[in-house]
C-alpha positions, 0 to 999 in steps of 0.5 A, a space after each residue: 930189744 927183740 921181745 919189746 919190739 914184738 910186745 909192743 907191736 904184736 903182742 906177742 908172749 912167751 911162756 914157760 920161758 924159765 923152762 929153757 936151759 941157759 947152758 949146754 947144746 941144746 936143739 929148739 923145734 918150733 911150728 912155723 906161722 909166720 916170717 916172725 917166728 925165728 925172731 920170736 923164739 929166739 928172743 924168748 930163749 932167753 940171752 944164750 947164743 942161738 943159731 937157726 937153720 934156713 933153707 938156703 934159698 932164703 939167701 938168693 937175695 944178697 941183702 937179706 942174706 947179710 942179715 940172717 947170716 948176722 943173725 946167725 943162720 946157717 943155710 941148709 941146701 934144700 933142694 937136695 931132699 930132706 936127709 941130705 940137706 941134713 947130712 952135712 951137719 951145718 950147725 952141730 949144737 955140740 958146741 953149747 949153742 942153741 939150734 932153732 930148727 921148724 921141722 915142716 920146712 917152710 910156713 903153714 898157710 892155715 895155721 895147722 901144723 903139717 907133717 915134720 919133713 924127714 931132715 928134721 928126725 935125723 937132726 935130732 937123731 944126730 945131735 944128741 943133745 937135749 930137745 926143747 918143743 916150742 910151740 908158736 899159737 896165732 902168728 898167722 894173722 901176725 905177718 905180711 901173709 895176713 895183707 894187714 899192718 898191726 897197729 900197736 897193742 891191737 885185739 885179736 890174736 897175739 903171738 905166744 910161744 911156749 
């Protein structure tokens, strides 16, 4: 339902999808454009159980914490530095699940993408399981950073994720 929503209204695509293993611990690392990016991913993975990591001050506000949390997010506590946020291991891929991580930490305000924060090299340190990259082009102008509402079908830039 995800991936018709974001067809319809976005445009967006994926790629090279059939590449995603379907079984197995598996830790997906993706740029991150825009507030559609964890939808995006998650929705091309394909249908296997998929959790993502979010810094846990995306669960200040009760109402949208209700819904990561049922979208399965796991909060990471960010403000204790990059390693140890991490250290906890809040949401080991070991158990067959696929773990969607965005290594710089938080949305590219020009679409660049910035350095990898530390957290990131340790969780693919520690999981020990397969890394699959994923690569999100022209979600910047495809959020509510953009100051526009896209109209269905609309020109310009759409969102794909290889």
């Amino acid at each position: 339902m995800t991936r018709l929503v974001l067809r319809i209204f976005f445009g967006a695509k994926g790629y090279a999808t059939d590449n995603v293993p379907q079984t197995g611990a598996l830790l997906v690392v993706a740029n991150h454009q825009s507030y559609l990016d964890p939808p995006a991913v998650g929705s091309f993975v394909g249908a296997r159980h998929m959790e993502f990591l979010g810094r846990a001050s995306l669960f200040r506000f009760k109402p949208f914490a209700w819904l990561i949390s049922l979208l399965n997010t796991v909060p990471i506590q960010d403000d204790q530095g990059d390693t140890a946020a991490i250290r906890e291991d809040p949401a080991p891929p070991g158990a067959g699940s696929a773990v969607l991580i965005f290594p710089e930490g938080s949305r590219t305000p020009d679409g660049v993408v910035h350095d990898f924060k530390r957290g990131a090299a340790l969780v693919m340190r520690k999981g020990q399981v397969p890394v699959l990259p994923a690569a999100i082009v022209g979600a910047t102008s495809a959020g509510p950073e953009a100051r526009q509402v896209a109209p269905p079908n609309r020109s310009g830039p759409q969102p794909r994720c290889a």
